[in-house]
Backbone as JSON, one array per atom type, in Angstrom:
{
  "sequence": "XXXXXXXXXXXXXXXXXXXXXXXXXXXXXXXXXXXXXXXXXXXXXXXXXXXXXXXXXXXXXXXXXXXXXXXXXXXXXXXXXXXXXXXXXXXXXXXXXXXXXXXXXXXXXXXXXXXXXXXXXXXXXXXXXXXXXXXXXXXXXXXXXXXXXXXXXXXXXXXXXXXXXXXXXXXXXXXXXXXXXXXXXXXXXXXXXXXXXXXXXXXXXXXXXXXXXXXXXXXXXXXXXXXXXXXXXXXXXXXXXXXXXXXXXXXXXXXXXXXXXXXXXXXXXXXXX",
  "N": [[64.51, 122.64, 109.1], [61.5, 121.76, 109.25], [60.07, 120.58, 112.73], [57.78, 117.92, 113.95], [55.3, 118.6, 116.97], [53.29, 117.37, 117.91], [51.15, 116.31, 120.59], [51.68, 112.85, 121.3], [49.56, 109.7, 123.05], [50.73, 108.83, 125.99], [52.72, 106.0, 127.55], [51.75, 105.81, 129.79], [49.07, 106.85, 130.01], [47.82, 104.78, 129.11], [45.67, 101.94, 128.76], [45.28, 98.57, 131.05], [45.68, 96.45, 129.4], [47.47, 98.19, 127.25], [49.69, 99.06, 128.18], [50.39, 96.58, 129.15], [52.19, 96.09, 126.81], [53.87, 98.2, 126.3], [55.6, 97.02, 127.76], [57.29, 95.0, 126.37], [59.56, 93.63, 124.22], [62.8, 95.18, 123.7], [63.19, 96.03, 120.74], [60.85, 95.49, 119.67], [59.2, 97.0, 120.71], [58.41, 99.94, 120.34], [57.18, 99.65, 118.18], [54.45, 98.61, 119.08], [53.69, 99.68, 120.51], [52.97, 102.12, 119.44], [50.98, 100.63, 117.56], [49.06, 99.82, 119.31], [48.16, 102.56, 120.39], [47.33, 103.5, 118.31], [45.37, 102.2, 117.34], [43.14, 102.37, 119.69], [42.87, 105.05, 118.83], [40.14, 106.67, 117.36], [40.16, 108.09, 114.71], [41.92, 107.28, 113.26], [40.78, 104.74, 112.29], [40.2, 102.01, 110.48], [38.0, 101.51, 108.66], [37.1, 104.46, 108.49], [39.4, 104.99, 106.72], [38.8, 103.63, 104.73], [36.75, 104.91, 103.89], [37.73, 107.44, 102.78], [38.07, 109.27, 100.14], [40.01, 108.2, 96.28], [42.14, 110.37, 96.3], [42.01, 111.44, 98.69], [43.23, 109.47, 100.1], [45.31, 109.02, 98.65], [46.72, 111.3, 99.84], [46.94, 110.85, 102.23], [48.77, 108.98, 102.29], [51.36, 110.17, 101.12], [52.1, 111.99, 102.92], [52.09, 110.46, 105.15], [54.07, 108.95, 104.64], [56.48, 111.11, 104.14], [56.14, 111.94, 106.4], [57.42, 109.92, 107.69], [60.27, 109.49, 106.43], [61.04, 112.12, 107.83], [60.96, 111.27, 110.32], [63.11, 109.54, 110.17], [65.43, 111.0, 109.45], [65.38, 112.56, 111.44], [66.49, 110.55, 113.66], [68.68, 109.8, 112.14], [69.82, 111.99, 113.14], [69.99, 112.18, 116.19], [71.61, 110.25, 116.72], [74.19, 111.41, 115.2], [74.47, 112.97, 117.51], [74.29, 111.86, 119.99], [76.58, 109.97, 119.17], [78.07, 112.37, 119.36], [78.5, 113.45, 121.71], [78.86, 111.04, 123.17], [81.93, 111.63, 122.46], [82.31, 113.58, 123.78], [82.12, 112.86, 126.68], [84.02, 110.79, 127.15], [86.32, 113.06, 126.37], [85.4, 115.14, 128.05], [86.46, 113.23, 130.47], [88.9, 112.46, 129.58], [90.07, 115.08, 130.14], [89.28, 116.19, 132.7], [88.84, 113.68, 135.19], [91.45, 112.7, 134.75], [93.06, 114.2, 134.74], [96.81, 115.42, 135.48], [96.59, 117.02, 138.08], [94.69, 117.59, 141.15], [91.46, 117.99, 141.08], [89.0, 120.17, 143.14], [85.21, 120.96, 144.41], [83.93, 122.47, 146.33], [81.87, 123.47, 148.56], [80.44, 126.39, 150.79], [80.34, 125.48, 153.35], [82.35, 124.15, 153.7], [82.35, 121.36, 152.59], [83.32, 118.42, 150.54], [81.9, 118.15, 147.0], [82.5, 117.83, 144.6], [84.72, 115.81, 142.75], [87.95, 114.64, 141.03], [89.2, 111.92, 139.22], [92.09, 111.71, 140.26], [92.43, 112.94, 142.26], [90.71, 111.42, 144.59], [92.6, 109.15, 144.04], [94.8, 110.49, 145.12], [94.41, 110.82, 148.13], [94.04, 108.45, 148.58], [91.64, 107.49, 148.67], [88.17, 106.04, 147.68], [86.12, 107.99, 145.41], [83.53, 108.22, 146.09], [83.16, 108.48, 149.23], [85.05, 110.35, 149.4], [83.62, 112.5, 148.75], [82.02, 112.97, 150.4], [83.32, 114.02, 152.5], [84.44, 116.98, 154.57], [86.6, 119.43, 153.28], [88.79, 120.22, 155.13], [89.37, 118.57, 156.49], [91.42, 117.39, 155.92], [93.27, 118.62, 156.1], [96.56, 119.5, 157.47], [96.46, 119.91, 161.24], [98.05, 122.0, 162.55], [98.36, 123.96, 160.12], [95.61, 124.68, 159.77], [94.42, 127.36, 160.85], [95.57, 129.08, 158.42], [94.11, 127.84, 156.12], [91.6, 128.1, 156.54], [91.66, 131.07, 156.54], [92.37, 131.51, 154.34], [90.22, 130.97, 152.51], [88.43, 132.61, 153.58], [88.75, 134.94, 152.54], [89.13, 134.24, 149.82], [86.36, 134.16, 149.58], [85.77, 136.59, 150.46], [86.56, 138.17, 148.65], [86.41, 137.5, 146.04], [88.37, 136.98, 143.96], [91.37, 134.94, 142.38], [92.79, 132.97, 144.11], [96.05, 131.94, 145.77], [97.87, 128.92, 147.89], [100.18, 127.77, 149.86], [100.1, 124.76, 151.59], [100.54, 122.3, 154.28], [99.34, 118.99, 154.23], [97.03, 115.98, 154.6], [96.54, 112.34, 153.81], [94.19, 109.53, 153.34], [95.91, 107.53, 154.97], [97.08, 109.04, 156.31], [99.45, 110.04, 155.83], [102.19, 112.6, 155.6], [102.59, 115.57, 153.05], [102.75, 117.97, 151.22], [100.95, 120.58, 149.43], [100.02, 122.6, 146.84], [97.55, 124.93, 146.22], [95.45, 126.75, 144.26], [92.39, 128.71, 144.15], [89.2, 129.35, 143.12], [86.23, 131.22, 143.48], [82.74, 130.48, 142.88], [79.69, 129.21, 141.28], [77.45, 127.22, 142.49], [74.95, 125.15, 140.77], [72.33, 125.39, 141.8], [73.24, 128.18, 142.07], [74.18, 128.68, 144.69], [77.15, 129.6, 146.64], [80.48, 128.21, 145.66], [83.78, 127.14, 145.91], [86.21, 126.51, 143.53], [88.54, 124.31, 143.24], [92.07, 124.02, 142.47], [94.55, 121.12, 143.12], [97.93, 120.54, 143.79], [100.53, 118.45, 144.31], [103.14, 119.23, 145.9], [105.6, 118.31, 147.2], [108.05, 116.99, 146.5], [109.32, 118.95, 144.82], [109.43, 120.75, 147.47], [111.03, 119.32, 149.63], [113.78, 119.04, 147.45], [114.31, 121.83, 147.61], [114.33, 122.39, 150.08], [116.54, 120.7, 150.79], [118.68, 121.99, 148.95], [118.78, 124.78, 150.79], [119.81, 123.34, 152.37], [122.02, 122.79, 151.44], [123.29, 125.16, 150.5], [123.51, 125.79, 153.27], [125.76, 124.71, 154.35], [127.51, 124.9, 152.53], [127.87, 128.07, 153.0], [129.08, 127.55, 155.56], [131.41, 126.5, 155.43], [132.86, 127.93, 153.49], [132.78, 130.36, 155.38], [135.06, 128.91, 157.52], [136.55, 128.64, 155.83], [137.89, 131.36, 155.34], [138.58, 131.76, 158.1], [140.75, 130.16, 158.15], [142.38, 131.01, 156.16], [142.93, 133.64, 157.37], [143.78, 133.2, 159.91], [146.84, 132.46, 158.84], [147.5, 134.59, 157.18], [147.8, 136.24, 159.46], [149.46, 134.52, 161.34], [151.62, 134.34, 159.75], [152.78, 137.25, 159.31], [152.96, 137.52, 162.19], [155.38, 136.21, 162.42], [157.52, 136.64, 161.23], [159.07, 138.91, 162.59], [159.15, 137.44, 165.28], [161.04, 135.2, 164.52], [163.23, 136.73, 164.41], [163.7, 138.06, 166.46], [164.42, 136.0, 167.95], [166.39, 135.05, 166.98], [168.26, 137.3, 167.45], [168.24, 137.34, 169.84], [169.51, 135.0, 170.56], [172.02, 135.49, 169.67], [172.83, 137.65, 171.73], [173.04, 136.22, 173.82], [175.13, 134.42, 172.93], [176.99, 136.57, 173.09], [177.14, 137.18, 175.44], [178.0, 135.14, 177.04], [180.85, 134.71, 176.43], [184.22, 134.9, 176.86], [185.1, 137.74, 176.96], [182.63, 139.95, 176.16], [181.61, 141.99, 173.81], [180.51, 144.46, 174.66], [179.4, 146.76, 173.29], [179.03, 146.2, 170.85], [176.72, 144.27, 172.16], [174.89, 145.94, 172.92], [174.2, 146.96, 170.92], [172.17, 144.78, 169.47], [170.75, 144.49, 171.34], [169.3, 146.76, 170.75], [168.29, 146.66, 168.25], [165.8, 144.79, 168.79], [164.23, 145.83, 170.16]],
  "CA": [[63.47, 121.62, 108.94], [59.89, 121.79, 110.38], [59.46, 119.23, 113.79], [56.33, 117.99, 114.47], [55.43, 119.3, 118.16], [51.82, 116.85, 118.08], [51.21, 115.03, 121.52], [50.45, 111.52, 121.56], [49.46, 109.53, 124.36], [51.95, 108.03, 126.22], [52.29, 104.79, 128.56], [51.25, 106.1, 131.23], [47.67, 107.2, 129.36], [46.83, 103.39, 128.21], [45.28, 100.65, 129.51], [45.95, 98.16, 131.49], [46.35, 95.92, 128.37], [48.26, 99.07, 126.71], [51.04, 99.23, 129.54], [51.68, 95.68, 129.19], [52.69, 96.03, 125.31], [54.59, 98.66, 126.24], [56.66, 96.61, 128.49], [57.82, 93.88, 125.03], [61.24, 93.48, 123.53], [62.9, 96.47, 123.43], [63.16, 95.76, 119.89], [59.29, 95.57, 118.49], [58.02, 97.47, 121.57], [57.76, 100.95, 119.67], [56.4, 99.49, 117.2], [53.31, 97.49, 119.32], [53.29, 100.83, 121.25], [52.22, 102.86, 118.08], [49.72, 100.06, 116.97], [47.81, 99.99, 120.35], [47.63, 103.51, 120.16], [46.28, 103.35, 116.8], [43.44, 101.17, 117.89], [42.51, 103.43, 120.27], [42.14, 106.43, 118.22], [39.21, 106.63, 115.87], [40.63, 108.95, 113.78], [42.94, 106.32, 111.97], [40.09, 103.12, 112.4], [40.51, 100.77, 109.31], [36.86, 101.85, 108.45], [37.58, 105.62, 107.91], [40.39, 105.02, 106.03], [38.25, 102.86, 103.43], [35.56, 105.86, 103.47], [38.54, 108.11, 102.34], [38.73, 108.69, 98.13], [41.43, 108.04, 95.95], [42.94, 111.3, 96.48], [42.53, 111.78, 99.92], [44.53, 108.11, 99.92], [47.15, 109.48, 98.0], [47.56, 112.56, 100.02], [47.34, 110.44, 103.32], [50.2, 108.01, 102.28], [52.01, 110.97, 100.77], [52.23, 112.83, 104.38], [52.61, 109.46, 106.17], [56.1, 109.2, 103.86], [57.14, 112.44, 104.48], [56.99, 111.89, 108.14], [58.64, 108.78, 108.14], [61.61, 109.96, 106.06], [61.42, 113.01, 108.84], [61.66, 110.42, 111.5], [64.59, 108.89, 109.96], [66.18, 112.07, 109.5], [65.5, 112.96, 113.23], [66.89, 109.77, 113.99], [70.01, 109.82, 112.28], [70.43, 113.14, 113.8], [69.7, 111.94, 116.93], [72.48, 109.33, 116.54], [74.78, 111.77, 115.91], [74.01, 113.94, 118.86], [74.59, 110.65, 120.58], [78.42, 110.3, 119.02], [79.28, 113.9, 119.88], [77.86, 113.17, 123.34], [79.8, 110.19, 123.88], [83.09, 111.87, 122.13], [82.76, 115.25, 124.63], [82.23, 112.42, 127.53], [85.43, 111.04, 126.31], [87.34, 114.2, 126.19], [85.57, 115.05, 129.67], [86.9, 111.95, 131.19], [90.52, 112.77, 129.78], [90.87, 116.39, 130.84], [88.82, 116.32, 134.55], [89.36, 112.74, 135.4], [92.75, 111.61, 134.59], [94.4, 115.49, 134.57], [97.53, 115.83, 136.75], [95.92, 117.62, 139.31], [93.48, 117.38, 141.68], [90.36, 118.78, 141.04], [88.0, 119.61, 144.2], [84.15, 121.76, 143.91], [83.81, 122.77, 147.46], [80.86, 124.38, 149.15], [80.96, 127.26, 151.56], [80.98, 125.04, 154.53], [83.83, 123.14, 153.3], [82.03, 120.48, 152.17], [83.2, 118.17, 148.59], [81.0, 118.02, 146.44], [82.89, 117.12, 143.22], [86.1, 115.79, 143.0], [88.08, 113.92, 140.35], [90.14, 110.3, 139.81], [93.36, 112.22, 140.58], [92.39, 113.31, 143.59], [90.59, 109.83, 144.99], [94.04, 108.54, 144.36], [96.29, 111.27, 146.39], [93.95, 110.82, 149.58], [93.68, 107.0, 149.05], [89.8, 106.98, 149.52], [86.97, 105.82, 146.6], [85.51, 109.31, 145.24], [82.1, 108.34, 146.72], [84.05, 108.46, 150.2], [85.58, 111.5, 148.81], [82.52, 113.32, 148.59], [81.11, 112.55, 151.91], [84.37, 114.7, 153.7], [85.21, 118.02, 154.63], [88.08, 119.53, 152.49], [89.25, 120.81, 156.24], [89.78, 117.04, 157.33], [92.45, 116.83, 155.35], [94.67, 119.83, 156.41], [97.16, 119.05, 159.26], [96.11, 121.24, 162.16], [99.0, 123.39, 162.45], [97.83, 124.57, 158.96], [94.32, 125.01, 159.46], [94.23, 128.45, 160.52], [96.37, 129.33, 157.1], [93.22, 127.33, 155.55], [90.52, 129.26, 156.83], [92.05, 132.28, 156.1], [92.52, 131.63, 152.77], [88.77, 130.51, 152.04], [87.59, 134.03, 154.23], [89.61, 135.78, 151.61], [88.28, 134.02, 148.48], [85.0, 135.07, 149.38], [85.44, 138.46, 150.36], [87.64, 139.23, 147.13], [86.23, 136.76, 144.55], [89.46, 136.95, 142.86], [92.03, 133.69, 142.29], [93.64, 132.94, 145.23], [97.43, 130.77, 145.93], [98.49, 128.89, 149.1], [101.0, 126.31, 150.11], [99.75, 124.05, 153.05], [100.46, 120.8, 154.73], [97.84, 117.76, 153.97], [97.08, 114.31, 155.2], [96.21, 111.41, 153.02], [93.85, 108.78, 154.01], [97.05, 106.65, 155.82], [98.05, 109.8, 157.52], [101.18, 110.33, 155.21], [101.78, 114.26, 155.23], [102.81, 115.57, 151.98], [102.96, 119.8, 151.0], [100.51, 120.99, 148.51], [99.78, 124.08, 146.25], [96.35, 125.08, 145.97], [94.5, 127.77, 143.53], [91.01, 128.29, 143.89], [88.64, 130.58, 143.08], [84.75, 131.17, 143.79], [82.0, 129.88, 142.04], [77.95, 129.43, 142.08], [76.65, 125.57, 141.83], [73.67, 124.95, 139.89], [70.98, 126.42, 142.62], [73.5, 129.26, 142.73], [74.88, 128.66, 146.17], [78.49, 129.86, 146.53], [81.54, 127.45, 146.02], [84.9, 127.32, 145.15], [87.02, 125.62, 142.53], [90.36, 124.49, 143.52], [92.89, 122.89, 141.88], [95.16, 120.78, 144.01], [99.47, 119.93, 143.46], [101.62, 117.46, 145.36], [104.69, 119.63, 146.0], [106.29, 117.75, 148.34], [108.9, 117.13, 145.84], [110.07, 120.09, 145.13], [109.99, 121.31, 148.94], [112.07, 118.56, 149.49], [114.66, 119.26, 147.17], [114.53, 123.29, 147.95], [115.11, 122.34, 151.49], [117.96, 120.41, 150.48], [119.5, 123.14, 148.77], [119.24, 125.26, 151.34], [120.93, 122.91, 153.89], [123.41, 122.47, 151.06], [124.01, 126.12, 150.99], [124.14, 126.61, 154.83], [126.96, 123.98, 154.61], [128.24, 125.64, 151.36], [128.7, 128.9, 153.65], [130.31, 127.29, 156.96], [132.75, 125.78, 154.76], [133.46, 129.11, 153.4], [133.81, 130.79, 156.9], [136.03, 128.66, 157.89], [137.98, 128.73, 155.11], [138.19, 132.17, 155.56], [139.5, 131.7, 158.77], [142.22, 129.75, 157.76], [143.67, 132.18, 155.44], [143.25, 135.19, 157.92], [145.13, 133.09, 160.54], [147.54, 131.69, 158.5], [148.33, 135.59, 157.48], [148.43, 136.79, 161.47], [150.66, 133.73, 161.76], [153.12, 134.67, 158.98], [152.68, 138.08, 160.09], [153.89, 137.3, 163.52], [156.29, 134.28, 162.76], [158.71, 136.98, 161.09], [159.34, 139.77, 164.18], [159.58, 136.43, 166.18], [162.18, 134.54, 164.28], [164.21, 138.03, 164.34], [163.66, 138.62, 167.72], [165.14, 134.73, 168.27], [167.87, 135.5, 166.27], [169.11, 138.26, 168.0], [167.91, 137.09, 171.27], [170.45, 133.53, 170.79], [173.33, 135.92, 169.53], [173.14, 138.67, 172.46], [173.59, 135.55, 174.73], [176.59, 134.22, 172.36], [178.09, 137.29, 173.41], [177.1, 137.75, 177.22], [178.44, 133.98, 177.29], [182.02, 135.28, 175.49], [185.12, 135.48, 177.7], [185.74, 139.12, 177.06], [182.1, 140.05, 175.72], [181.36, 142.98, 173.03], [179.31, 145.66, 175.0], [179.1, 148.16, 172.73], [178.25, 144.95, 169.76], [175.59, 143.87, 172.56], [174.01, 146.94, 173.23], [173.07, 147.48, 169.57], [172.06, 143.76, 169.08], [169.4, 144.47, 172.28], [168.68, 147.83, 170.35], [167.23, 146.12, 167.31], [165.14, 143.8, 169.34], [163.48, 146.49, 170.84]],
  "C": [[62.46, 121.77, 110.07], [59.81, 120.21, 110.89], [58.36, 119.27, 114.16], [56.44, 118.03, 116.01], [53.61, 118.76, 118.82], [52.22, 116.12, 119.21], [50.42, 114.28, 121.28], [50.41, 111.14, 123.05], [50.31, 108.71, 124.77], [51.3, 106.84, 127.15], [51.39, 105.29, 129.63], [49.43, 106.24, 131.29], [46.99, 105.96, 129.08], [45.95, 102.89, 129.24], [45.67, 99.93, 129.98], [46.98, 97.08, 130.02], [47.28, 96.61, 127.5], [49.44, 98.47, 127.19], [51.21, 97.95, 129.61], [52.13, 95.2, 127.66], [53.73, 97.1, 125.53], [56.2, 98.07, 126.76], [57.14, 95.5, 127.7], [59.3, 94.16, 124.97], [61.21, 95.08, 123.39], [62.98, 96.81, 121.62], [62.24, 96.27, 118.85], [58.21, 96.46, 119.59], [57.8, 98.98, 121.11], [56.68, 100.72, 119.33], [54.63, 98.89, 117.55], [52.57, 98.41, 120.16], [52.37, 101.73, 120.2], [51.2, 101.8, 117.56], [48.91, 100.14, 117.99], [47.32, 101.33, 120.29], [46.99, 103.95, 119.16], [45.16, 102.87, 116.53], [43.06, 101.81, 118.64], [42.14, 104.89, 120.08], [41.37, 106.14, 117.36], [39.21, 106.98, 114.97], [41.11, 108.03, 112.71], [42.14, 105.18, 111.85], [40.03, 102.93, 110.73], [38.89, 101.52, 108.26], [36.52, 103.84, 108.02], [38.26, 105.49, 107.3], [39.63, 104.13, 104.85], [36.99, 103.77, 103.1], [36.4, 107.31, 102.73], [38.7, 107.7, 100.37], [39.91, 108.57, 97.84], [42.44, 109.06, 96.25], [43.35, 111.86, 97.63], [43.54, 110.47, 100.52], [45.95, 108.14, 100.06], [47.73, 110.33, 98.91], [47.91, 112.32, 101.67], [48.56, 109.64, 103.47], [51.51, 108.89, 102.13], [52.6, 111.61, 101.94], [52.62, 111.91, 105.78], [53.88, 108.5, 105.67], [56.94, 109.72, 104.17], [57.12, 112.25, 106.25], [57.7, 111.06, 108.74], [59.53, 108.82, 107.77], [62.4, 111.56, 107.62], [62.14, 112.0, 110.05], [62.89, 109.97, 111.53], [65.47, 109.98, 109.92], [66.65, 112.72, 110.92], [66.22, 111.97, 113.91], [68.16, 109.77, 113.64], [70.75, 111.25, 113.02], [70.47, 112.9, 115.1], [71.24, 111.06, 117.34], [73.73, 109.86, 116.72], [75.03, 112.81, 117.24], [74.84, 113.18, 120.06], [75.73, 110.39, 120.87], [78.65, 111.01, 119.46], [79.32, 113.6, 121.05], [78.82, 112.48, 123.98], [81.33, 110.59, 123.31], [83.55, 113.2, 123.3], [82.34, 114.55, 125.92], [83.44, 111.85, 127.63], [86.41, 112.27, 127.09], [87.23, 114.44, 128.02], [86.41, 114.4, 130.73], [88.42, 112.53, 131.08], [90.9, 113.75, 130.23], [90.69, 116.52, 132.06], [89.66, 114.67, 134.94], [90.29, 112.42, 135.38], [94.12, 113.11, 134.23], [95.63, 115.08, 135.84], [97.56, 116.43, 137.71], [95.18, 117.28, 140.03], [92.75, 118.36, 141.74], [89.49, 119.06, 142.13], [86.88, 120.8, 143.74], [84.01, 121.84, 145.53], [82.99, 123.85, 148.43], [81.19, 125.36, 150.41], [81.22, 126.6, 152.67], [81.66, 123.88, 154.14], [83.74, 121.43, 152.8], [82.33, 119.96, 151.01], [82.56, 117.89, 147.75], [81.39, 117.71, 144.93], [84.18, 116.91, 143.43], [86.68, 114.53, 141.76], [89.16, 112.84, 140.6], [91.23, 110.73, 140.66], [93.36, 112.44, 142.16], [91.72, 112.12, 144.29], [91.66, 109.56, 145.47], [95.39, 109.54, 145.07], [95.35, 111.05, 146.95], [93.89, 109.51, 149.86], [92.28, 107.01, 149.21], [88.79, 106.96, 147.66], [86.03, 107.62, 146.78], [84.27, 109.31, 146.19], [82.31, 108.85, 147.84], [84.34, 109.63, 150.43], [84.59, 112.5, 149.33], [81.58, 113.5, 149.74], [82.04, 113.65, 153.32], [84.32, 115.91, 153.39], [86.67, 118.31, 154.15], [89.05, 120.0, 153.88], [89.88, 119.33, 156.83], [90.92, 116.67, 157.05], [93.97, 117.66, 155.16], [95.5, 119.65, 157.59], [96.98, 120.49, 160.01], [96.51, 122.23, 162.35], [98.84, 124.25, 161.25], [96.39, 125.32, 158.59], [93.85, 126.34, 159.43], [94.75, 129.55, 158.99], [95.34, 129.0, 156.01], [92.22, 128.26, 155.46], [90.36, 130.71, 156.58], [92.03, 132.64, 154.83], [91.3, 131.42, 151.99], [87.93, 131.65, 152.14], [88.04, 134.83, 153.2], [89.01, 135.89, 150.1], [86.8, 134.55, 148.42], [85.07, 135.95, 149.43], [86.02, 138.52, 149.09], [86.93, 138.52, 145.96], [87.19, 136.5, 143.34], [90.61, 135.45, 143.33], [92.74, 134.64, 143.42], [94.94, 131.5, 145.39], [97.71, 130.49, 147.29], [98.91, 127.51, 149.34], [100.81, 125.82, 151.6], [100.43, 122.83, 152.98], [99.22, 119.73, 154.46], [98.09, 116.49, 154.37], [96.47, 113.55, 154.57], [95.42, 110.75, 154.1], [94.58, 107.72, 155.05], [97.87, 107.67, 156.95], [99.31, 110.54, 157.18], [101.02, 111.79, 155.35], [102.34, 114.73, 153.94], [102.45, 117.66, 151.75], [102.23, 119.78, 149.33], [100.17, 122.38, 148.27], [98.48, 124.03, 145.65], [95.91, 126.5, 145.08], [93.67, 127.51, 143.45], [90.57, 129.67, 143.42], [87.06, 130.35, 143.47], [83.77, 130.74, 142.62], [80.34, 129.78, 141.88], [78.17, 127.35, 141.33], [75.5, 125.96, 140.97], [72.53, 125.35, 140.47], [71.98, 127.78, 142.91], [74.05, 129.43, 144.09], [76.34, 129.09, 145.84], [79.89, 128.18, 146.21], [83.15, 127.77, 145.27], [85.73, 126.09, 144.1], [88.41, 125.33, 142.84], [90.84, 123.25, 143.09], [94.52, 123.09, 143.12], [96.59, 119.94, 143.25], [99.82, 119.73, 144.37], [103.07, 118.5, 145.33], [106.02, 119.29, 146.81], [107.91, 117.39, 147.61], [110.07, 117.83, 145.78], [110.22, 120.85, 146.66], [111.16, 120.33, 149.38], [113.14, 118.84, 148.89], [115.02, 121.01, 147.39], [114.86, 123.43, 149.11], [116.38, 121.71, 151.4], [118.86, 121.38, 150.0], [119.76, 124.01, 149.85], [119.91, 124.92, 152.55], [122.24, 122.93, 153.1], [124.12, 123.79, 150.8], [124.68, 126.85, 151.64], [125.75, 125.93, 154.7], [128.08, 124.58, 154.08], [128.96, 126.76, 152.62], [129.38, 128.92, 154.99], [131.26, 127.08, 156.11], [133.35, 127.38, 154.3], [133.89, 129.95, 154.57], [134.64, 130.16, 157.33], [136.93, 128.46, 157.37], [138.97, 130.17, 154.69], [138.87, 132.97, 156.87], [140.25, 131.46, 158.99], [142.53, 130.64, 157.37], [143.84, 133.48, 156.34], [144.41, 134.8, 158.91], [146.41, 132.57, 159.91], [148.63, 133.27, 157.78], [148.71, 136.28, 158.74], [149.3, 135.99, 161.54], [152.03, 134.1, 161.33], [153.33, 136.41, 159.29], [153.46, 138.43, 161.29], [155.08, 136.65, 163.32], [157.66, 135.52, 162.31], [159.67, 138.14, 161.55], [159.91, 138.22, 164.54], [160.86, 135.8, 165.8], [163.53, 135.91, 163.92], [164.74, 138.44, 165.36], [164.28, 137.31, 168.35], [166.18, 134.8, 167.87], [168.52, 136.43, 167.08], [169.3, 137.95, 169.76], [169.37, 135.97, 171.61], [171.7, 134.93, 170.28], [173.67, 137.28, 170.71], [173.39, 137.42, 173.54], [175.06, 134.86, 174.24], [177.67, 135.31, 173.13], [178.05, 137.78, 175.06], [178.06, 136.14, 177.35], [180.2, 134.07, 176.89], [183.06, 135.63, 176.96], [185.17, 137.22, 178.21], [184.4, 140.04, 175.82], [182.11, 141.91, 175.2], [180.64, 143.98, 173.65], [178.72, 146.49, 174.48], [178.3, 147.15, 171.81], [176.49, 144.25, 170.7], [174.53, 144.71, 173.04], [173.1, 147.15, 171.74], [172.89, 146.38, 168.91], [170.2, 144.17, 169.74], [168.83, 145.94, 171.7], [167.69, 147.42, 169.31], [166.4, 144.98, 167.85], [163.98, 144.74, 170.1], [162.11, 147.0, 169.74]]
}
């Protein structure tokens, strides 16, 4: 469909009396807008239009039909343009806004420059707030060089980058997150990066637990492996010893003996040897 592409004159072009018809109900103020301007062109004056024959009549009403069915046509199209608009603001809202992540847009000098609900609410601070900080403010210090490193990196390489840091909420809390970003251009083209931000504190938490519950796991095993080794050295030893007691209490039976065995106590103290 052919759009008309004719300029009229706008507010700004009237009079003073124009410009305050423009400013009416939002309602009838098109409509009072298009009649002032209609009085001010000569083209359409009441008086031409009655010097016009029957046919040029016909062929003026005919064309001022046809563009008002256009209008309406442009209008309901317009309308829905409108719906989609507000259905893919919508959708926006549910996938950036209200994702399980935190979203941040972050300029080369570490500045935020976009950031969504999710993220607001892990730092504790109103987005506006948000947007006013350095993404660096919010790294605990001992981490920062691990930060910086990882940002010098994204730029030189331009390729997705992963790294697990420490972070500090607006209250100070610390908390272990997993970051992927990658590089980016804003809208003048300036550099930035994209990073999406996870709470892992969770899972570090329970992975450190495991591995205390492993260390424990393997003392308990060493030392239950020291039981059984001494418990064979013991039995080991215990049965020489109770042999060597045995013979030991019966070579004194017989040194203790009126009229003792010598030859019987020599080969008592032989197997003892």
């Amino acid at each position: 469909m052919n759009r008309r592409t004719d300029k009229h004159p706008t507010a700004a072009g009237l009079s003073s009396d124009m410009r305050g018809l423009v400013q009416a109900d939002p309602e009838t103020r098109l409509h009072r807008q298009a009649e002032a301007i209609l009085q001010e062109k000569t083209t359409y004056s009441p008086e031409r239009f009655k010097a016009l024959s029957p046919d040029e009549q016909k062929e003026l009403f005919h064309e001022l039909y046809v563009h008002q069915i256009e209008l309406e046509l442009q209008n309901v199209e317009l309308r829905q343009a409108q719906q989609e608009l507000e259905v893919e603001k919508a959708r926006y809202f549910d996938l950036y806004d209200l994702a399980p992540v935190s979203y941040f847009t972050v300029s080369k000098k570490d500045l935020i420059k976009q950031a969504n609900l999710t993220a607001a609410t892990l730092f504790g601070l109103p987005r506006r707030t948000l947007l006013t900080k350095l993404f660096s403010y919010f790294v605990l210090n001992e981490d920062l060089s691990l930060y910086y490193a990882f940002c010098k990196q994204l730029f030189e390489s331009n390729k997705q980058q992963a790294i697990e840091l420490r972070m500090l909420n607006n209250e100070g809390a610390q908390f272990w997150a997993h970051l992927e970003a990658i590089t980016a251009q804003d809208a003048d083209g300036a550099p930035t990066l994209r990073i999406t931000l996870s709470n892992i504190s969770e899972r570090i938490r329970l992975e450190q637990q495991d591995k205390a519950h492993l260390s424990e796991l393997a003392h308990v095993t060493r030392l239950g492996l020291m039981g059984e080794m001494a418990s064979g050295i013991a039995h080991e030893i215990n049965q020489p010893l109770a042999a060597i007691s045995s013979y030991t209490q019966a070579s004194l039976n017989l040194i203790n003996a009126e009229n003792p065995d010598l030859t019987k106590l020599a080969d008592i103290l032989t197997k003892t040897q």
